[in-house]
C-alpha positions as CSV (number, residue, x, y, z in Angstrom):
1,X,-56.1,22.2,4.8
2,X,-58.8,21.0,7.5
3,X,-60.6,23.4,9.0
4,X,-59.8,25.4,12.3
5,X,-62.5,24.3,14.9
6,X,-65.0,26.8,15.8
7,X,-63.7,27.1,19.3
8,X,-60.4,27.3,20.8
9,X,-57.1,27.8,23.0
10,X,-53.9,29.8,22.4
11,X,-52.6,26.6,23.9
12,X,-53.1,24.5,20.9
13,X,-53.7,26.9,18.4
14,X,-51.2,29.9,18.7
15,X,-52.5,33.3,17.9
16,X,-49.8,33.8,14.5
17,X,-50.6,30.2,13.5
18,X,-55.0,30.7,14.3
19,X,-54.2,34.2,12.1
20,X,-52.1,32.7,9.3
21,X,-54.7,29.9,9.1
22,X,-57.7,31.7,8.7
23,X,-55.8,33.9,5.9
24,X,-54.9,30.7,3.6
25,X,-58.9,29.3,4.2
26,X,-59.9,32.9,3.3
27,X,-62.0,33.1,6.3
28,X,-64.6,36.0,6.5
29,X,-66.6,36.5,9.2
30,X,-65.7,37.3,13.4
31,X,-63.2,36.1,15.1
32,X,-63.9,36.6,19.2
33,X,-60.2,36.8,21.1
34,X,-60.6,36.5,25.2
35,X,-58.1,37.1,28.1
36,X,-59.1,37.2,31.5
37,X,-61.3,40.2,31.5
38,X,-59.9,40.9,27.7
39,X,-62.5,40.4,24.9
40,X,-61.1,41.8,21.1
41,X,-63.4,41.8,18.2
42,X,-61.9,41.0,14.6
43,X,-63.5,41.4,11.8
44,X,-62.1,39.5,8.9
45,X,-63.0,39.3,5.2
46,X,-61.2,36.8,3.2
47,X,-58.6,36.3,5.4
48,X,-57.2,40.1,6.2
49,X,-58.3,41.6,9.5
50,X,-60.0,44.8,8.9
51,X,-62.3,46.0,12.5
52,X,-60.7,45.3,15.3
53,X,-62.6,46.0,18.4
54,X,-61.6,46.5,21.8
55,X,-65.1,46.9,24.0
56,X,-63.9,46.5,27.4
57,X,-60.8,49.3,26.9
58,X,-61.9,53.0,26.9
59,X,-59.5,54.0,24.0
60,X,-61.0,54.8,21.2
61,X,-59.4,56.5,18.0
62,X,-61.2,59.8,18.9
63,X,-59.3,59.5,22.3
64,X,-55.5,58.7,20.7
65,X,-55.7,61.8,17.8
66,X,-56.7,63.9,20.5
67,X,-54.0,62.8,22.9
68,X,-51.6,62.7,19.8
69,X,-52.4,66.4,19.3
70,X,-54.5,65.7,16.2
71,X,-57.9,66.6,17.7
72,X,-58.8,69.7,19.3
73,X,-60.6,69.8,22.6
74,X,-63.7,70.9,21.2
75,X,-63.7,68.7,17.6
76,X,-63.6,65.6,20.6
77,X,-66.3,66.6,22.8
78,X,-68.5,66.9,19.7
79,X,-66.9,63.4,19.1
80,X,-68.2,62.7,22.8
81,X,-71.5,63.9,22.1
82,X,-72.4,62.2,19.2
83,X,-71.0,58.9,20.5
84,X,-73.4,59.3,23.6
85,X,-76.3,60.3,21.0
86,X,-75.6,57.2,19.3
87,X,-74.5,54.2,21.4
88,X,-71.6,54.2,18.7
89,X,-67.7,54.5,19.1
90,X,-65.3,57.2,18.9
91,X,-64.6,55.6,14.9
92,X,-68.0,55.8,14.0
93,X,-68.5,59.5,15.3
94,X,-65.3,60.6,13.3
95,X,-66.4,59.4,10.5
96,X,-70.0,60.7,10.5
97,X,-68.4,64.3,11.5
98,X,-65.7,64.1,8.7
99,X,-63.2,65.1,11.0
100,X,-60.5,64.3,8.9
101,X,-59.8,64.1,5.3
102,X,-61.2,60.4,4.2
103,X,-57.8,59.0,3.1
104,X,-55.9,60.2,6.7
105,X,-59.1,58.9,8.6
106,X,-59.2,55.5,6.8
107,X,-54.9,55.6,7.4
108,X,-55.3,56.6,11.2
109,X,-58.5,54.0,11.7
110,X,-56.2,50.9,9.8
111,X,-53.3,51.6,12.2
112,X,-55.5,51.9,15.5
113,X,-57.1,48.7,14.4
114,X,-54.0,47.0,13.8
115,X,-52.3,47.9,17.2
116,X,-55.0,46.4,19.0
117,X,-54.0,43.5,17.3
118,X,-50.6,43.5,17.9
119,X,-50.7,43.7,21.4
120,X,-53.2,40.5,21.8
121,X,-49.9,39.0,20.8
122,X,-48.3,39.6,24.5
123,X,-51.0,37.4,25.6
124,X,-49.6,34.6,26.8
125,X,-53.2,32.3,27.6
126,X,-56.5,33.1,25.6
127,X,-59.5,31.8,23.4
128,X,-60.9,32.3,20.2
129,X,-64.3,31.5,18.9
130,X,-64.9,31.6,14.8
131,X,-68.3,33.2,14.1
132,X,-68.7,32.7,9.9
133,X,-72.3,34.1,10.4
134,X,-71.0,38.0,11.1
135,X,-70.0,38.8,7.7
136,X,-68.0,42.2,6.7
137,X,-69.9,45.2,5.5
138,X,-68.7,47.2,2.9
139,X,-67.9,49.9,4.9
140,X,-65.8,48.0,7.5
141,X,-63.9,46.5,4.1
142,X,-62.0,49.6,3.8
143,X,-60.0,48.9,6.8
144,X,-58.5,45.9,5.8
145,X,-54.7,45.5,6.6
146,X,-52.3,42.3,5.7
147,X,-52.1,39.6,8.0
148,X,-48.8,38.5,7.2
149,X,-46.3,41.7,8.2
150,X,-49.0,42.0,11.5
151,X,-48.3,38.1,12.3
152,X,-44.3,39.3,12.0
153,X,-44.4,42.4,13.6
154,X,-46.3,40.7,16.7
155,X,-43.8,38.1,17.1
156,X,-40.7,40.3,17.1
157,X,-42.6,42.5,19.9
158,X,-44.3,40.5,22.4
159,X,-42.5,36.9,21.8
160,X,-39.5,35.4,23.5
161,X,-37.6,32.6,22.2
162,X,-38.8,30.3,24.0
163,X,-42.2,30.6,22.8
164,X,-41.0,29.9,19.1
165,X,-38.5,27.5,19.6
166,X,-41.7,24.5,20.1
167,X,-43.5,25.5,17.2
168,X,-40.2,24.7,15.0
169,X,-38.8,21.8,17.5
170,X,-40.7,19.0,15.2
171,X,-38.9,20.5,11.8
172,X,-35.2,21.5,13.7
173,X,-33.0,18.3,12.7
174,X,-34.9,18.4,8.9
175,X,-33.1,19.9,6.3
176,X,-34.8,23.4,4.9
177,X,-35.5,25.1,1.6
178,X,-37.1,27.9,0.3
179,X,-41.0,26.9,-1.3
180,X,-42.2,28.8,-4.0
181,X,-44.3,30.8,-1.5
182,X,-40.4,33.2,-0.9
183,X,-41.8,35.5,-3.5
184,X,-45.1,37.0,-1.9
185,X,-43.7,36.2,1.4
186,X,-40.6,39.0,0.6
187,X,-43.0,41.1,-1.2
188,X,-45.4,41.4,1.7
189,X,-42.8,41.9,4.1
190,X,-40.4,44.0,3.0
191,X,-37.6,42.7,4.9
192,X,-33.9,44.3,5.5
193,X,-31.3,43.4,3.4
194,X,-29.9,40.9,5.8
195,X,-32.5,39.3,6.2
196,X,-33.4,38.4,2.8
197,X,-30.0,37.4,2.0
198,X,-30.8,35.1,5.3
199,X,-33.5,33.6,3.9
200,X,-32.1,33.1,0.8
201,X,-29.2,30.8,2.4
202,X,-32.1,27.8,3.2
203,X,-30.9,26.1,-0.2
204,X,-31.9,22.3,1.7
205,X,-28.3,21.9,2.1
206,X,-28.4,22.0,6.4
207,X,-31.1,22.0,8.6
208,X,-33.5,24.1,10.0
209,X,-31.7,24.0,13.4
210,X,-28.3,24.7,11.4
211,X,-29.0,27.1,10.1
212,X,-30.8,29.1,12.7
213,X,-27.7,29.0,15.2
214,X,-25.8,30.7,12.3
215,X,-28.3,33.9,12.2
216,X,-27.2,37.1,13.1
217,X,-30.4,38.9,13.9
218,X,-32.9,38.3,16.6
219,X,-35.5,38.4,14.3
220,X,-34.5,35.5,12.1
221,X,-36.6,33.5,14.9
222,X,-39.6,34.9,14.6
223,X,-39.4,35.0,10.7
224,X,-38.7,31.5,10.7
225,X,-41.2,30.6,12.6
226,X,-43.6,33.0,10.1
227,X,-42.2,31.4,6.7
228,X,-43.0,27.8,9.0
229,X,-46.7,28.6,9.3
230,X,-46.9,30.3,6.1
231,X,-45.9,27.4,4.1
232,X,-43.0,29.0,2.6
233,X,-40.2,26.2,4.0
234,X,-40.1,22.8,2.2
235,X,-38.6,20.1,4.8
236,X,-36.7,17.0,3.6
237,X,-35.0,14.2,5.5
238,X,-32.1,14.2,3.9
239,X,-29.4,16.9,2.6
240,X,-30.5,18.6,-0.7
241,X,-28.0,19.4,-4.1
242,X,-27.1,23.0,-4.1
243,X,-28.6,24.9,-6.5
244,X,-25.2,26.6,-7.0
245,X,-21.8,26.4,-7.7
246,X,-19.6,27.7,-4.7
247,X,-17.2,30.9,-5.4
248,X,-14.2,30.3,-7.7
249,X,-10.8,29.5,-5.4
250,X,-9.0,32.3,-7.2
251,X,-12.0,34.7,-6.3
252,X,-11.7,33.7,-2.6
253,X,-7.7,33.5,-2.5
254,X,-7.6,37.4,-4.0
255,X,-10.1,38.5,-1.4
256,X,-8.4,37.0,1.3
257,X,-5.2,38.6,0.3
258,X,-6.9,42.0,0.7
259,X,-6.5,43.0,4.3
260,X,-6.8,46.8,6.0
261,X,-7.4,47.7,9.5
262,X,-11.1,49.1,9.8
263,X,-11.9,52.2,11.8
264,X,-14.6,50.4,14.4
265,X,-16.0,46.7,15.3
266,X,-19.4,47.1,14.3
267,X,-20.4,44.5,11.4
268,X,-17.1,42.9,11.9
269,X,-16.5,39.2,12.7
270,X,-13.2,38.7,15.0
271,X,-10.5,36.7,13.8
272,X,-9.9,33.0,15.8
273,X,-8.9,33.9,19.9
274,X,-5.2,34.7,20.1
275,X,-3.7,33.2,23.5
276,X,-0.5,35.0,25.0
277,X,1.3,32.9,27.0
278,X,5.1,34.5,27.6
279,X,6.0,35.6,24.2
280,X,3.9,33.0,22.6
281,X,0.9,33.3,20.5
282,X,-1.2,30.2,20.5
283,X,-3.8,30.6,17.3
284,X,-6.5,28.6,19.1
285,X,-10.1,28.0,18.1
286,X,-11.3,26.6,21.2
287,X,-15.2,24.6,21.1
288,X,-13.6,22.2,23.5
289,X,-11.1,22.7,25.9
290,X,-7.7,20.6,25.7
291,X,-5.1,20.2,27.6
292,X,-1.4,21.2,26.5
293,X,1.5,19.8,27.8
294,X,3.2,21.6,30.8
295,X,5.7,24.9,30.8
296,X,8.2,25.9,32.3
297,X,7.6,28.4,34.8
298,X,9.5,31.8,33.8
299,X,9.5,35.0,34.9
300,X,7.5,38.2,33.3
301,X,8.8,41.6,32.7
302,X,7.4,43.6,34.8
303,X,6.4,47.6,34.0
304,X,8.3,50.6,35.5
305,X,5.0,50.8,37.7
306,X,5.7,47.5,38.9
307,X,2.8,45.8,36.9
308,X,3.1,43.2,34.9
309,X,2.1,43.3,31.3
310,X,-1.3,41.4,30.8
311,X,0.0,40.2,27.6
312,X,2.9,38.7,29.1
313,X,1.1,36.7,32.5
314,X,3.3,33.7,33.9
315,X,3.7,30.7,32.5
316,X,2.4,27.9,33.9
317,X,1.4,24.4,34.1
318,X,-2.6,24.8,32.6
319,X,-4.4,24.3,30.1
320,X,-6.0,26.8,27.1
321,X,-8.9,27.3,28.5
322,X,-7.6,28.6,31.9
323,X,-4.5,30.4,30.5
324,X,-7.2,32.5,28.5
325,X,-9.6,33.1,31.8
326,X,-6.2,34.1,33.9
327,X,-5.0,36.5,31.3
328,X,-8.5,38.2,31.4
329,X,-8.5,38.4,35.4
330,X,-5.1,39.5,35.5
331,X,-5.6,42.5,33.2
332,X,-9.1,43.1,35.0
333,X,-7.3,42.8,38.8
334,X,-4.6,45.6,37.6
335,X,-6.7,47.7,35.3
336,X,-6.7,50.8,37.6
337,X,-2.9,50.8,37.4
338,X,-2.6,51.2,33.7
339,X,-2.1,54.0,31.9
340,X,-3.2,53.9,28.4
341,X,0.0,52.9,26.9
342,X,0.4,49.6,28.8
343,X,-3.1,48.9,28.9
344,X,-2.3,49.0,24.1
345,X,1.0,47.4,25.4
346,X,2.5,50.4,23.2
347,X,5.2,52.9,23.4
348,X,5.2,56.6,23.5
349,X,6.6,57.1,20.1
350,X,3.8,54.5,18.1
351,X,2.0,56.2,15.5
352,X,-1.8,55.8,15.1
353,X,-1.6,52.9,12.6
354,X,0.7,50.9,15.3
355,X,-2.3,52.0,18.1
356,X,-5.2,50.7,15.8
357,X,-3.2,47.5,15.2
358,X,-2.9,47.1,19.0
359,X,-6.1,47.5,19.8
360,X,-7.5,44.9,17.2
361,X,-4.9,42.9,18.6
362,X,-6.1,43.1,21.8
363,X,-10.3,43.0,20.7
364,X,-9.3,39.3,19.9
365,X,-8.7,38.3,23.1
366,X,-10.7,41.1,25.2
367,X,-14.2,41.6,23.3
368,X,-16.9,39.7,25.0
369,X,-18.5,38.5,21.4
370,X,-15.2,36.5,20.9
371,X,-15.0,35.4,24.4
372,X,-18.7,34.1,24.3
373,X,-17.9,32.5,20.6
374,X,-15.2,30.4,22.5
375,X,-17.5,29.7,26.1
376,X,-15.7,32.1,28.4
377,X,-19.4,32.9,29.4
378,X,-18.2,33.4,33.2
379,X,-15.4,36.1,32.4
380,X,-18.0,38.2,30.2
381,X,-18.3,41.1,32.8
382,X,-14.6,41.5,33.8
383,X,-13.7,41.2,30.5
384,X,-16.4,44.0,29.1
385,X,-14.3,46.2,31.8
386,X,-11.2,45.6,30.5
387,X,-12.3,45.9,26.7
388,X,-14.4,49.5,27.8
389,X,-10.8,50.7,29.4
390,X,-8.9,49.4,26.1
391,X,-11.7,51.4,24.0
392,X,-10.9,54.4,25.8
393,X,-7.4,54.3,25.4
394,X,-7.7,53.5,22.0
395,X,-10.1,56.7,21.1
396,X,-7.8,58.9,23.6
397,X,-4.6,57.6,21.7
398,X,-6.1,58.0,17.9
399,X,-6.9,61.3,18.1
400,X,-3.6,63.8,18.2
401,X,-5.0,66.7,20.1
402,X,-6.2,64.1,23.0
403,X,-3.6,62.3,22.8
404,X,-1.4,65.5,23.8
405,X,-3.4,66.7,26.4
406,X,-3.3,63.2,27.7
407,X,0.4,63.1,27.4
408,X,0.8,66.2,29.1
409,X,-1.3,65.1,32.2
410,X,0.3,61.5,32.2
411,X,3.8,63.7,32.7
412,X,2.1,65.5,35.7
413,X,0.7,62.8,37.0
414,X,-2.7,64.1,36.7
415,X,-4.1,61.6,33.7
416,X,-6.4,60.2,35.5
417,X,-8.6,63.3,36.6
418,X,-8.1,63.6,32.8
419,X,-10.6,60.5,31.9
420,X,-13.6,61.4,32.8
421,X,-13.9,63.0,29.5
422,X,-12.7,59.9,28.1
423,X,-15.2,57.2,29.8
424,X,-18.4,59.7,28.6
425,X,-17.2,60.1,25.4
426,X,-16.7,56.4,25.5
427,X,-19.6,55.2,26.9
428,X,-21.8,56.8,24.7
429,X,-20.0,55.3,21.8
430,X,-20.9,51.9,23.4
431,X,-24.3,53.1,23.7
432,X,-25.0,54.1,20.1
433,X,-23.4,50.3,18.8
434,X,-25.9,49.0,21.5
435,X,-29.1,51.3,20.5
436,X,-28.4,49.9,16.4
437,X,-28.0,46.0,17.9
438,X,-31.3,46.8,19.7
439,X,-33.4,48.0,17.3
440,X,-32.2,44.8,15.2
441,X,-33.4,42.6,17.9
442,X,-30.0,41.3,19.1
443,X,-30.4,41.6,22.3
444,X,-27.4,39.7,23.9
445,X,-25.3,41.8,21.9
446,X,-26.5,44.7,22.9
447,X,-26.1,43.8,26.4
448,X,-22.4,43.1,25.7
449,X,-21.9,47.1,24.5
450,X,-24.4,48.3,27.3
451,X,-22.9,46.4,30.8
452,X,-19.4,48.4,30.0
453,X,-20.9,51.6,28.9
454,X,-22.8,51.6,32.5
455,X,-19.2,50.5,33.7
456,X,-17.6,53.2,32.0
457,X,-20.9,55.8,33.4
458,X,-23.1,54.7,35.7
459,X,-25.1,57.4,36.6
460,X,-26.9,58.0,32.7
461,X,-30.9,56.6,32.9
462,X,-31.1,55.5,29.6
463,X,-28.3,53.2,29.8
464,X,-29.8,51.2,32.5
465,X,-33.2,51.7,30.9
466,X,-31.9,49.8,27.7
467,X,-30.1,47.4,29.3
468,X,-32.9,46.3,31.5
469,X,-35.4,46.3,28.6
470,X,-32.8,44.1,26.7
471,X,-32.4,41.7,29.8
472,X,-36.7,41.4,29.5
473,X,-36.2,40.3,26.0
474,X,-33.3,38.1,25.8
475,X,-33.0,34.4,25.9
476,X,-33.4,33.3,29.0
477,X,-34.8,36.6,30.4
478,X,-33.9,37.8,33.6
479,X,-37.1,39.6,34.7
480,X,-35.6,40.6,38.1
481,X,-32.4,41.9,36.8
482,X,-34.4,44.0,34.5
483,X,-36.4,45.6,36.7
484,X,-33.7,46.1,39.4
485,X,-32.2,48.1,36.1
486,X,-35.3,50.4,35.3
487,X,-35.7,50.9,38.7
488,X,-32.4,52.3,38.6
489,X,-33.3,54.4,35.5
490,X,-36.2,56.1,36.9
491,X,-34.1,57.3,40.2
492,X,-31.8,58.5,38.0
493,X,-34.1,60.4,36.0
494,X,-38.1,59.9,37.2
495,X,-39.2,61.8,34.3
496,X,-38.0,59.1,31.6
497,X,-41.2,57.8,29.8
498,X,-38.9,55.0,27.8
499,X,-38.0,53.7,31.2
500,X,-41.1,53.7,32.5
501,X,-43.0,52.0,29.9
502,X,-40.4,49.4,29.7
503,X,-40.4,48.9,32.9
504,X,-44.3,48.4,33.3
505,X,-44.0,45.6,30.6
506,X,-41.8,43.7,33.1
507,X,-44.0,44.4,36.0
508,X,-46.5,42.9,33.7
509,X,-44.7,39.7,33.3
510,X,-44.3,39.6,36.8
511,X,-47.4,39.7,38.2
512,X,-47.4,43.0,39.7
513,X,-50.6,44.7,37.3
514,X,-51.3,47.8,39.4
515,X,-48.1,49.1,39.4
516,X,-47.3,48.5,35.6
517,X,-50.9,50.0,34.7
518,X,-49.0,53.1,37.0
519,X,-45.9,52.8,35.1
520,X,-47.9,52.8,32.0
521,X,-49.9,55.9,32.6
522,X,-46.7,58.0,33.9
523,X,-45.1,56.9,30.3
524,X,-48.2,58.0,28.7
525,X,-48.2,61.4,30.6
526,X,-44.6,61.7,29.6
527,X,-44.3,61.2,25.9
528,X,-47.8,61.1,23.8
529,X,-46.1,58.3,22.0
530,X,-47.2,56.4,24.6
531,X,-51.1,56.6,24.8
């Protein structure tokens, strides 16, 4: 590998790729990283990081135990004093006053260093300079900590996809395998199960761009782009052999025989879009829209409130495509008329298998990850109304005791004082699905849960705080959007620390420093996780 040049731009040389680089030549010595008024010090011996050095910030290790609780007032002003006897840091003073037990100190040091690092990664403009003469004492040794999980752990928190995406555009139409390099790659990771079995799918057979529109996580990106500068994809210019045989066809035949109706939608892929059109289901699996020839106009049934069924819209002369988009608008236009029954399009007497079968019947044609599988992108938010109202009928309807006290106010005309309840109890269900989607990095998705839980309850501050941290981070971002969300959050409840640090990373990205270094401090005044 030819050698990085002594000096250097983010610009041509990334930060994960300048990192990754140094660790394969085995690098020891400095490495200088600038940004604006930024300047980090790296230590590096054989290619793992090990002191990182932040001289123009005031925080010091001393300074985070003690706002973490770990360090009494008087065990840091001793900290203080010697520092100031010294000319040393907060580190060096801890370790000289044995402050904590050497294993916990050396623990504590490693994972102040290594933040440091990880948020140079938000930079989005910087230099490096490569000093081989500043070599790595002993002492600063015992700090080393892998490159490799750092590198992915960067990427997942400061990078958007559009960052990634050019690093991997020169390799997107080759076709991908697994090098040799998977092993200490998954060892030094420690991935999740899905995203090992991820990996494991690059056989060569499709290429890298193939196979990247078929992942599932938002942090298949990032580790692609990690395995890319790590050496551990092979690229060819043609289509590979598999190196398996595909399932036996009775193997496949006997699972597809076995069907049952699960409890919830998480983890499960929708069957193809189901259109209604009169009494007719078209079994569609629309990429492009086509044109079918023209109907007959005929009348629809219409409900005893005088609302026609939204599984049962006229007839008429159009196409798939816009016989799907009128259903949705329809049901959305009349949703405050229906009562849970005829929003299932169920009777009285159904039993709660007949409900659940309803509302999966329904999911196919109302739940916003089908709808955006099929490109009814400009129907999302009416439709994540209509599929937050079919929810709550669906949870109100399932559960017997509900379901009576529902019954009994539907026959007093009082149902829907009752639903209040109901859209809590539903929301938050939205909002869990949405918190597990986050925390996996799918982001879109979790925007799909969180728009209808706010629907469903508008005034709760951590729904909007989620949903405009997930706006930051999606693909395209919507900066403004996000903050008009946090914003939200905070005058809901001024005292959320999530909020506000979320929402002085957007300020960041939008220019506005002072007030995100405000945000930043109320977050860290809030919740010591934030210091």
């Amino acid at each position: 590998m030819t050698s990085l040049p002594t000096e250097g731009n983010f610009d041509a040389t990334p930060l994960p790729q300048l990192l990754l680089r140094l660790a394969e030549q085995g690098f020891s010595g400095m490495l200088l990283l600038t940004h604006a008024s930024h300047r980090i010090e790296i230590v590096i011996d054989r290619g793992f990081p090990s002191i990182v050095d932040n001289p123009t910030a005031n925080l010091g290790l001393g300074t985070r135990l003690k706002n973490q609780g770990q360090l009494n007032a008087q065990d840091y002003e001793r900290v203080r004093t010697l520092c100031e006897q010294k000319h040393c840091k907060e580190e060096r003073a801890l370790l000289e006053l044995k402050l904590l037990a050497p294993k916990d100190l050396v623990a504590s040091l490693r994972d102040h260093m290594r933040h440091i690092l990880l948020d140079c990664f938000s930079w989005t403009h910087g230099q490096y300079r490569i000093d081989a003469a500043r070599l790595p004492t002993p002492e600063e040794k015992l700090f080393r900590f892998d490159p490799l999980p750092t590198v992915f752990d960067g990427l997942n928190a400061h990078w958007r996809p559009e960052q990634v995406l050019p690093l991997l555009a020169t390799n997107l139409d080759r076709y991908a395998r697994l090098s040799i390099k998977k092993v200490p790659l998954l060892q030094r990771l420690r991935l999740p199960d899905d995203l090992v079995h991820y990996l494991d799918s690059f056989d060569g057979t499709e290429t890298l761009g193939a196979r990247l529109e078929k992942a599932s996580s938002m942090q298949a990106l990032p580790l692609l782009l990690l395995c890319d500068l790590y050496g551990a994809l092979d690229y060819f210019n043609t289509r590979q052999e598999p190196p398996a045989a595909a399932p036996r066809a009775e193997d496949a035949a006997s699972n597809a025989n076995e069907t049952s109706i699960p409890d919830s939608l998480e983890g499960i892929e929708l069957p193809e879009l189901e259109l209604f059109v009169g009494d007719r289901a078209i079994n569609s699996k629309i990429e492009t829209p086509k044109a079918v020839a023209p109907t007959t106009k005929t009348a629809s049934p219409k409900s005893a409130s005088g609302v026609e069924p939204a599984t049962k819209p006229q007839a008429s002369a159009i196409n798939e495509t816009d016989s799907m988009r009128q259903i949705v608008l329809e049901r959305h236009r009349n949703l405050k008329n229906l009562d849970h029954y005829t929003l299932l399009n169920v009777t009285r007497q159904d039993n709660a298998t007949q409900i659940k079968k309803a509302y999966f019947k329904l999911a196919k044609i109302y739940h916003p990850d089908v709808l955006s599988k099929h490109g009814f992108t400009d129907i999302l938010t009416e439709a994540g109304e209509v599929f937050a109202r079919i929810a709550e009928a669906h949870t109100t309807l399932s559960d017997p005791q509900r379901r009576k006290e529902y019954d009994e106010a539907l026959g007093s005309g009082k149902a829907q004082g009752l639903n209040d309840a109901d859209r809590v109890a539903n929301a938050e269900t939205m909002f869990r699905k949405a918190e597990v989607l986050f925390k996996m990095g799918q982001f879109d998705q979790a925007i799909r849960f969180l728009k209808p839980a706010i629907e469903l309850w508008a005034e709760e501050s951590d729904y909007h705080a989620m949903l405009g941290s997930c706006l930051y981070r999606k693909n395209p971002p919507d900066d403004a959007l996000a903050r008009k969300h946090l914003e939200k959050a905070l005058e809901l409840a001024p005292q959320n620390a999530q909020a506000h640090y979320w929402l002085s990373i957007v300020l960041k990205a939008l220019g506005d420093e002072s007030t995100s270094a405000k945000h930043r401090a109320q977050a860290a005044a809030l919740d010591k996780k934030f210091q």
